[in-house]
N, CA, C and O atoms as a GROMACS GRO file, in nm:
protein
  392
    1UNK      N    1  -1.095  -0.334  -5.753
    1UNK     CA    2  -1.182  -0.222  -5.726
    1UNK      C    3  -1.311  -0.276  -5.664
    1UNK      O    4  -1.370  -0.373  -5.710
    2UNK      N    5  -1.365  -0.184  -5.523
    2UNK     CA    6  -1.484  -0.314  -5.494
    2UNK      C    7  -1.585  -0.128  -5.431
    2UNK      O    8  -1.537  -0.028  -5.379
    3UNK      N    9  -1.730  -0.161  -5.470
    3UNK     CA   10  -1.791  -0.108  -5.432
    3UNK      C   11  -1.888  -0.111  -5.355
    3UNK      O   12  -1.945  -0.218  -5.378
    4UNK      N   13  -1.957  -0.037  -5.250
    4UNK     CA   14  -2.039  -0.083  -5.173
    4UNK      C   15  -2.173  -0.044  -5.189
    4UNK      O   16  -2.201   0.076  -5.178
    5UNK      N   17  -2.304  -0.174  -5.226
    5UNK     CA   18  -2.404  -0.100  -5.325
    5UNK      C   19  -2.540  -0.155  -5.169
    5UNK      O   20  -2.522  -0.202  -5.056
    6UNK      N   21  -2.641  -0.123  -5.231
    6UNK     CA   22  -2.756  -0.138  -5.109
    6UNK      C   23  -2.859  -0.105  -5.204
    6UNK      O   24  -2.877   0.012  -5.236
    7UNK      N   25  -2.948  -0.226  -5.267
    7UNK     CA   26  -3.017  -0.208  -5.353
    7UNK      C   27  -3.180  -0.219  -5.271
    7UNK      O   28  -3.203  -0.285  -5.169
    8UNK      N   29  -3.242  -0.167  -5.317
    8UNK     CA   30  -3.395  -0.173  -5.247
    8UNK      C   31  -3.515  -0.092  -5.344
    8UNK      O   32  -3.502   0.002  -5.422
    9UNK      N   33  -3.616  -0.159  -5.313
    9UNK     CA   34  -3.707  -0.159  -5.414
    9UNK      C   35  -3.823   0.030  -5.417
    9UNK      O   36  -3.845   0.073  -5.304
   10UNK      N   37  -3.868   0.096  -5.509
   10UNK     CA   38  -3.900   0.247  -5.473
   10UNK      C   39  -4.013   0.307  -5.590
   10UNK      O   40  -4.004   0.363  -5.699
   11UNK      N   41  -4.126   0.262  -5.499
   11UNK     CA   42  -4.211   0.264  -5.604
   11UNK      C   43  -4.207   0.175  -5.760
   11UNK      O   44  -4.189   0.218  -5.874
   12UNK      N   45  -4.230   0.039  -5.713
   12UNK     CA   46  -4.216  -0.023  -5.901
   12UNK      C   47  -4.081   0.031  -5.948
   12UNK      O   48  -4.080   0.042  -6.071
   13UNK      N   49  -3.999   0.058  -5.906
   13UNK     CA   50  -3.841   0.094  -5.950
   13UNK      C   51  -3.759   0.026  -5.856
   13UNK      O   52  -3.798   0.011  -5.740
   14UNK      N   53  -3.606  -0.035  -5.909
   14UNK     CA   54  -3.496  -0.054  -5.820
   14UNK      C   55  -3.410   0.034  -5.809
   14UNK      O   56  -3.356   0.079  -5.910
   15UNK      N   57  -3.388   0.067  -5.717
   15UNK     CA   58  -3.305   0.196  -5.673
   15UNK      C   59  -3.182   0.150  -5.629
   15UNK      O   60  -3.174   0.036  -5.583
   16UNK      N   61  -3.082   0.222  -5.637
   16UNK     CA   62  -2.969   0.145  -5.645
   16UNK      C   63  -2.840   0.300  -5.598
   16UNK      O   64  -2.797   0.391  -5.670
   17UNK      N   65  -2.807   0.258  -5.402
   17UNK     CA   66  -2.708   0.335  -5.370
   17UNK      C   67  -2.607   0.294  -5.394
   17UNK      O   68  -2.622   0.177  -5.358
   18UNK      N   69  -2.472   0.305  -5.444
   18UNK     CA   70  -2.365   0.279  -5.460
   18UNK      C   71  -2.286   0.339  -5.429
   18UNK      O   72  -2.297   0.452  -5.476
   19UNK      N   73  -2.169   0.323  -5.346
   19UNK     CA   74  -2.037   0.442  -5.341
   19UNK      C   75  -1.901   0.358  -5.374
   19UNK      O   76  -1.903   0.239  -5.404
   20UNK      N   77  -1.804   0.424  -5.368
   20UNK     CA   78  -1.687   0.344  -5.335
   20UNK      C   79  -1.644   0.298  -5.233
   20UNK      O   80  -1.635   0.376  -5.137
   21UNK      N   81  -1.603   0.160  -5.217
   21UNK     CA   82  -1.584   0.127  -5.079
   21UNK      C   83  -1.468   0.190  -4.977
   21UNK      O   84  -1.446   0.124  -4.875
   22UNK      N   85  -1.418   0.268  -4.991
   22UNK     CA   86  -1.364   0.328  -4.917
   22UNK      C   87  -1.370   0.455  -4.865
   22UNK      O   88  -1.284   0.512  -4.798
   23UNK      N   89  -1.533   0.514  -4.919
   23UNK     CA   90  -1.573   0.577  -4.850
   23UNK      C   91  -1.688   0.530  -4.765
   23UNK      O   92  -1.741   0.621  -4.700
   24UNK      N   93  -1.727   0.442  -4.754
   24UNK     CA   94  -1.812   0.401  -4.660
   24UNK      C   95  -1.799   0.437  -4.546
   24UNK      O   96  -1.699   0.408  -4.480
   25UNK      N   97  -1.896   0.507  -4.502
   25UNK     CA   98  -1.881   0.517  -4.309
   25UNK      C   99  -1.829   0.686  -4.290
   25UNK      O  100  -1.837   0.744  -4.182
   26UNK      N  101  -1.781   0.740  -4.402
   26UNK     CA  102  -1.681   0.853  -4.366
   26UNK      C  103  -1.779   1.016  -4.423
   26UNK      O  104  -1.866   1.021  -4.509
   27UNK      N  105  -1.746   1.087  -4.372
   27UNK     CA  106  -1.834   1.221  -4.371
   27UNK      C  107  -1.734   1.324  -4.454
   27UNK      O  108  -1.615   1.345  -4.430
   28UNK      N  109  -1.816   1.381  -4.558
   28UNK     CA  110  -1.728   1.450  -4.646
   28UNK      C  111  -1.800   1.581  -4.622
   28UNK      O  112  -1.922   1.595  -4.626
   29UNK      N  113  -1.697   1.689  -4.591
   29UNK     CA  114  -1.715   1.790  -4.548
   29UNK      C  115  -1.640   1.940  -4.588
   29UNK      O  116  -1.523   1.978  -4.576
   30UNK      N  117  -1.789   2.022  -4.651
   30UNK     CA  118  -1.719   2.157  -4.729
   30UNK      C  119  -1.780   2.255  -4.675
   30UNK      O  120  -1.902   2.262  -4.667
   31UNK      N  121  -1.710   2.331  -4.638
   31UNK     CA  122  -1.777   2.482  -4.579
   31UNK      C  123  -1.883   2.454  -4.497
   31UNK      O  124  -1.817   2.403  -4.407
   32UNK      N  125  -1.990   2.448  -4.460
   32UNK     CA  126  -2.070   2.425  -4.384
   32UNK      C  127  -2.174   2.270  -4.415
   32UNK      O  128  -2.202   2.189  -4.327
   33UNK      N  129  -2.206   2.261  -4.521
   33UNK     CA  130  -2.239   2.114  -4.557
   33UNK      C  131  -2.142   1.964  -4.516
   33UNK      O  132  -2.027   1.948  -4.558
   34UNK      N  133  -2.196   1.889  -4.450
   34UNK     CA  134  -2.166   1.766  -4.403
   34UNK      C  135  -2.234   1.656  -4.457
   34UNK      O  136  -2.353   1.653  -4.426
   35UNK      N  137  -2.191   1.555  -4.535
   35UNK     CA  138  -2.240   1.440  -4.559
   35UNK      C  139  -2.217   1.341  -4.542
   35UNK      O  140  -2.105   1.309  -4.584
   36UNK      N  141  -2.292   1.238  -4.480
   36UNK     CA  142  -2.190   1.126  -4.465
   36UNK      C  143  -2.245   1.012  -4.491
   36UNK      O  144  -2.359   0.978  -4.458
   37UNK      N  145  -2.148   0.937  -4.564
   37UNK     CA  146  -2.220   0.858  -4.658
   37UNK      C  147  -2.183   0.689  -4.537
   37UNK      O  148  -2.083   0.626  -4.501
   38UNK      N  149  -2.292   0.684  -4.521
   38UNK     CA  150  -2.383   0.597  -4.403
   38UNK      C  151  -2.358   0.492  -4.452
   38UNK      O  152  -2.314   0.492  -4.567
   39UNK      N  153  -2.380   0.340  -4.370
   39UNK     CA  154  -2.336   0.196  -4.391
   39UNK      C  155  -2.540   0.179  -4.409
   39UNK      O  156  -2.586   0.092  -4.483
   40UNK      N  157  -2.619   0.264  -4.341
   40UNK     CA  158  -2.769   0.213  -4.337
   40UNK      C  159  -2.761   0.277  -4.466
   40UNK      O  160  -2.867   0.232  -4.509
   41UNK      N  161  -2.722   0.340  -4.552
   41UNK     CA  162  -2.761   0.411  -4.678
   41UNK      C  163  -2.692   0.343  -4.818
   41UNK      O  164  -2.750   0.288  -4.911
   42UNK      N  165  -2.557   0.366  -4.799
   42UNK     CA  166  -2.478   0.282  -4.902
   42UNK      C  167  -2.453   0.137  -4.857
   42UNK      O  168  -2.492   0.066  -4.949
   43UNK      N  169  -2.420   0.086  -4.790
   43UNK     CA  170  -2.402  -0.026  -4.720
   43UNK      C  171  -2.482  -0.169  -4.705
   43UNK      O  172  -2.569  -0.166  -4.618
   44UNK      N  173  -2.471  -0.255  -4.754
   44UNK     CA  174  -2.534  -0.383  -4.773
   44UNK      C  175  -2.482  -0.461  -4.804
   44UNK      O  176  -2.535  -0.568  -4.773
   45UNK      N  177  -2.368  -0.472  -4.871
   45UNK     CA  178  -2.359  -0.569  -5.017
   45UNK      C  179  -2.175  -0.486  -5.069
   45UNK      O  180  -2.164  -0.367  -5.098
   46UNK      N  181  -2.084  -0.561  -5.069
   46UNK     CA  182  -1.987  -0.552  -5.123
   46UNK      C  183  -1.930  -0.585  -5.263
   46UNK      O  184  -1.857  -0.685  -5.259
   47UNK      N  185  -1.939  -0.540  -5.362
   47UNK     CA  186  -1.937  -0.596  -5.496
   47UNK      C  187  -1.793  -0.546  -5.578
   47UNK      O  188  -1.718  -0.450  -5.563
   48UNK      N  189  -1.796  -0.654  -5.667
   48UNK     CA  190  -1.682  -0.608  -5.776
   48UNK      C  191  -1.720  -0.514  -5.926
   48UNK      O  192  -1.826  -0.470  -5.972
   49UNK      N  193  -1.611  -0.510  -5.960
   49UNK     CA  194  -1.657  -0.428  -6.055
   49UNK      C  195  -1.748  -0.499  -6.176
   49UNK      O  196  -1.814  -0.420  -6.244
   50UNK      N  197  -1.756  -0.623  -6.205
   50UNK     CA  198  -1.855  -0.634  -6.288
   50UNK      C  199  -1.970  -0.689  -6.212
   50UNK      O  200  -2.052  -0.749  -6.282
   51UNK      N  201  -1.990  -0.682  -6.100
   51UNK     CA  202  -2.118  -0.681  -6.035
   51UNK      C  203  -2.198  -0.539  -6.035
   51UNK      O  204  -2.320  -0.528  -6.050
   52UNK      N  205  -2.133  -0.463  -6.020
   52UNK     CA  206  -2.167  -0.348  -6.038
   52UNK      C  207  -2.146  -0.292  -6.145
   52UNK      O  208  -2.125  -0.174  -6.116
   53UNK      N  209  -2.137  -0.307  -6.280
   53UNK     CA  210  -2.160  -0.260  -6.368
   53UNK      C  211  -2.277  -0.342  -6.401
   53UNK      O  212  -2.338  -0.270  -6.480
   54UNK      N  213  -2.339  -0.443  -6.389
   54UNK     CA  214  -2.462  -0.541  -6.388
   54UNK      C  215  -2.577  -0.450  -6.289
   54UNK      O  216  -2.692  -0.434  -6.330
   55UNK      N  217  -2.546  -0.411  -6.196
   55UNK     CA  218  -2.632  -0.330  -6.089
   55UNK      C  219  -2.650  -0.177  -6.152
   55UNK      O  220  -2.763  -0.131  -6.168
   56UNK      N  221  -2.531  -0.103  -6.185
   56UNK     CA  222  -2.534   0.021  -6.277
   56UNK      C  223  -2.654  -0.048  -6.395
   56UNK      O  224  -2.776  -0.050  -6.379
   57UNK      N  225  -2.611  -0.078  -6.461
   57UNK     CA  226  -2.750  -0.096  -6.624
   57UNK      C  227  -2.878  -0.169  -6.568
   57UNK      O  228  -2.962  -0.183  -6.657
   58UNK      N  229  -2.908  -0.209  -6.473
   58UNK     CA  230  -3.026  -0.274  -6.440
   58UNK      C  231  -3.103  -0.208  -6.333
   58UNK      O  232  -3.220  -0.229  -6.303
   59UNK      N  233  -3.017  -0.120  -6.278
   59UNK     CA  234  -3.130  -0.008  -6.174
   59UNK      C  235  -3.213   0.096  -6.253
   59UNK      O  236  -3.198   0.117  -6.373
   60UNK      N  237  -3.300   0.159  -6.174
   60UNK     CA  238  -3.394   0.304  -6.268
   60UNK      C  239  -3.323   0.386  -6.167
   60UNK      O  240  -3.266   0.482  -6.220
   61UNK      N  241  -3.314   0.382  -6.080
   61UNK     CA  242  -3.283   0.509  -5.962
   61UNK      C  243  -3.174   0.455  -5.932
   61UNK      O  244  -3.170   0.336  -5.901
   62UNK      N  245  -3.014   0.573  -5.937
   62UNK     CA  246  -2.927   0.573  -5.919
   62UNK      C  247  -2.870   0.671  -5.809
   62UNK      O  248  -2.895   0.790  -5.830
   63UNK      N  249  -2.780   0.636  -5.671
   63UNK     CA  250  -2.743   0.727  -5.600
   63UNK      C  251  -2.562   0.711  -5.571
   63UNK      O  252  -2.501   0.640  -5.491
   64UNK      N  253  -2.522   0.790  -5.654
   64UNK     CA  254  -2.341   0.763  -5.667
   64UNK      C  255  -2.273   0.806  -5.578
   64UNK      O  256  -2.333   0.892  -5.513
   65UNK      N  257  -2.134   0.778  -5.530
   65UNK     CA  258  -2.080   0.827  -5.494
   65UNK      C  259  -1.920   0.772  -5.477
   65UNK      O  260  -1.895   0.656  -5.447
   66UNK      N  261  -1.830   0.859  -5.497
   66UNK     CA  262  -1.725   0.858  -5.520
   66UNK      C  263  -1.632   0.832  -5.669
   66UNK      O  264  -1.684   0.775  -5.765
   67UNK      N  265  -1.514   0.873  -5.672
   67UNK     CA  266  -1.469   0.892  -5.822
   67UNK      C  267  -1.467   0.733  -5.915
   67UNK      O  268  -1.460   0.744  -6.037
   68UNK      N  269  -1.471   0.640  -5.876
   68UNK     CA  270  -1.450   0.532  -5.904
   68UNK      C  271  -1.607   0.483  -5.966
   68UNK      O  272  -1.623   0.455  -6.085
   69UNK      N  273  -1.688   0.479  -5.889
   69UNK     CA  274  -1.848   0.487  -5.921
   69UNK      C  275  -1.846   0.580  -5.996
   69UNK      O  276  -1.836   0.552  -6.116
   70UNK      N  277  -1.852   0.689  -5.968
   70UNK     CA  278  -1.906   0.770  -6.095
   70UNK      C  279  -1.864   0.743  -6.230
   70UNK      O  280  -1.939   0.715  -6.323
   71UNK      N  281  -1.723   0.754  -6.234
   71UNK     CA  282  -1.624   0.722  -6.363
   71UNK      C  283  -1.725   0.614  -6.419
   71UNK      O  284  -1.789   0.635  -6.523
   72UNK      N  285  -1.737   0.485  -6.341
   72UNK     CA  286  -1.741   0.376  -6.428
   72UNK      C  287  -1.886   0.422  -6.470
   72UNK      O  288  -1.920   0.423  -6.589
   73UNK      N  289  -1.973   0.462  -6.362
   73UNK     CA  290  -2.099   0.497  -6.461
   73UNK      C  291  -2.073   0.564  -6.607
   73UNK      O  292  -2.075   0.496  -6.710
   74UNK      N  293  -2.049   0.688  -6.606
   74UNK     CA  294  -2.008   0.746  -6.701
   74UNK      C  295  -1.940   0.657  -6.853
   74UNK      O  296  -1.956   0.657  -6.975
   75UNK      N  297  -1.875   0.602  -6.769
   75UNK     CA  298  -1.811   0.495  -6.886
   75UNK      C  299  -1.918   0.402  -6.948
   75UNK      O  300  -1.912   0.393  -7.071
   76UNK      N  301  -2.004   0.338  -6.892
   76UNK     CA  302  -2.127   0.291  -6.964
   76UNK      C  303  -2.165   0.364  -6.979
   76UNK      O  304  -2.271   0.308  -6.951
   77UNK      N  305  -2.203   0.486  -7.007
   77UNK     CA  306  -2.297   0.587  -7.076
   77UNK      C  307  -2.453   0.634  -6.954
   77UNK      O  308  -2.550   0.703  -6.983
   78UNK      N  309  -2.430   0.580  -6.850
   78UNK     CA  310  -2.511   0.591  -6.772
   78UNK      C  311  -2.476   0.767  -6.726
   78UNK      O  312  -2.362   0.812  -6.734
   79UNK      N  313  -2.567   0.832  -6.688
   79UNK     CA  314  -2.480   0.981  -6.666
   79UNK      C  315  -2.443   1.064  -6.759
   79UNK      O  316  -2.453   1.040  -6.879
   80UNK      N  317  -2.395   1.174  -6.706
   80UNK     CA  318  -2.292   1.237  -6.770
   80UNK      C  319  -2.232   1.339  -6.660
   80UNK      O  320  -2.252   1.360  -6.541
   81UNK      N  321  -2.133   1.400  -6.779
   81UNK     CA  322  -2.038   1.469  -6.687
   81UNK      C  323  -2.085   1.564  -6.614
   81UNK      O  324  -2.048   1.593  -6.500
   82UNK      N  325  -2.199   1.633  -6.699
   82UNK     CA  326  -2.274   1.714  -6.675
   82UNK      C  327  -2.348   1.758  -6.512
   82UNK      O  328  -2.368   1.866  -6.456
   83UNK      N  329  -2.372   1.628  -6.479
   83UNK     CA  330  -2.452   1.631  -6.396
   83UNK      C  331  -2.386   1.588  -6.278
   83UNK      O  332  -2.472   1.576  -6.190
   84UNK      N  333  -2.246   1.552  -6.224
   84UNK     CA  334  -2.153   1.551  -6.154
   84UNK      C  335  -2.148   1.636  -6.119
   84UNK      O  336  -2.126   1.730  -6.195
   85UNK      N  337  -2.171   1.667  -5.924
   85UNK     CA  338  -2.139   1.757  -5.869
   85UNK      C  339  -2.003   1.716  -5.746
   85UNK      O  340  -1.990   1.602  -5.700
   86UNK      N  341  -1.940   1.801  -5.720
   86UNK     CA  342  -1.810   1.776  -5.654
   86UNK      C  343  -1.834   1.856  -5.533
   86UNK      O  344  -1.872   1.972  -5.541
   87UNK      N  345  -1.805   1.778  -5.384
   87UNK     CA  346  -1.831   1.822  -5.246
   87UNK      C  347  -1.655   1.766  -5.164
   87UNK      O  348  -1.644   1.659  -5.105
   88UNK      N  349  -1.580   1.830  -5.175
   88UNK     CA  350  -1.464   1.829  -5.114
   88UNK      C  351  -1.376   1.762  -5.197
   88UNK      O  352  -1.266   1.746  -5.143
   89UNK      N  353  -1.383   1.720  -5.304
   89UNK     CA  354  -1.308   1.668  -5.409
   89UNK      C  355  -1.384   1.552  -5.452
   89UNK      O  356  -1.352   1.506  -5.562
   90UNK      N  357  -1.513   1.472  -5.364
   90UNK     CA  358  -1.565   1.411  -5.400
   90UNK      C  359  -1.661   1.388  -5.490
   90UNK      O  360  -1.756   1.461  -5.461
   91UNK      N  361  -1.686   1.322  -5.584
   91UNK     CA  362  -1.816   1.329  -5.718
   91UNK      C  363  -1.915   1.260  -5.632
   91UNK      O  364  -1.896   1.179  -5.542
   92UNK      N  365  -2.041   1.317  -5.690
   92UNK     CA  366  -2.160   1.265  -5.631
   92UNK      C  367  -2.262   1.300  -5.800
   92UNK      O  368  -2.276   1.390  -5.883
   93UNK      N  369  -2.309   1.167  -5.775
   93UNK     CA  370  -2.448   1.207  -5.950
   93UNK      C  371  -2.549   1.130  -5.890
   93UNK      O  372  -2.514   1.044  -5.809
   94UNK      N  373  -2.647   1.142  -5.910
   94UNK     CA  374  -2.783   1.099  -5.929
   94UNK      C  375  -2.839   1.064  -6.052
   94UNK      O  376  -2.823   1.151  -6.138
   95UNK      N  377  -2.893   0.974  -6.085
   95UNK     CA  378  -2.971   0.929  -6.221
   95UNK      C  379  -3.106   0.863  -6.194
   95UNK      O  380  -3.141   0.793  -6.099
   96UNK      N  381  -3.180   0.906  -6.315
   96UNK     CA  382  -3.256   0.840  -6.328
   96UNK      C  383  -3.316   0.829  -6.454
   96UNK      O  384  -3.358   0.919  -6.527
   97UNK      N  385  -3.313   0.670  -6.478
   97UNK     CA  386  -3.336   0.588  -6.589
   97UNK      C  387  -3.466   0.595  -6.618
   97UNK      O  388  -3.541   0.595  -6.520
   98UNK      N  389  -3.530   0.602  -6.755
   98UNK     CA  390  -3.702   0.564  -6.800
   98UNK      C  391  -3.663   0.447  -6.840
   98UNK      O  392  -3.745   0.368  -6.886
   0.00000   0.00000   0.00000
């Protein structure tokens, strides 16, 4: 499982985009909303899964995307289900850590 993360620094916080790597590059698209989750946005850095579960618990600002990312967030307790929103079958969450 490998994800594609792009970490950068945001106000005294590390912010931390992550998706799954196989959506990189590709535009997910519902009814009139288009998103596309960008190589300048998610894109930097190719990681495994316990690199990124090291990047998940050590960021404050979190930007998810796809079922694989999200899940595993969730699975550390980072998240919740709650706050998972779904755009063409895709999960997308946002967090943010104190």
């Amino acid at each position: 499982m490998q994800f594609s993360v792009k970490v950068t620094e945001y106000q005294k916080n590390t912010m931390l985009n992550i998706c799954d790597f196989d959506l990189l590059g590709k535009d997910i698209v519902q009814d009139d909303l288009t998103m596309n989750i960008s190589k300048s946005y998610y894109g930097g850095k190719i990681v495994n899964k316990g690199e990124a579960e090291t990047l998940l618990k050590t960021s404050s600002i979190i930007n998810m995307v796809g079922k694989n990312t999200v899940s595993l967030s969730i699975e550390l307790g980072i998240g919740s289900e709650n706050g998972v929103k779904v755009i063409s079958g895709v999960p997308f969450l946002i967090v943010f850590q104190m």
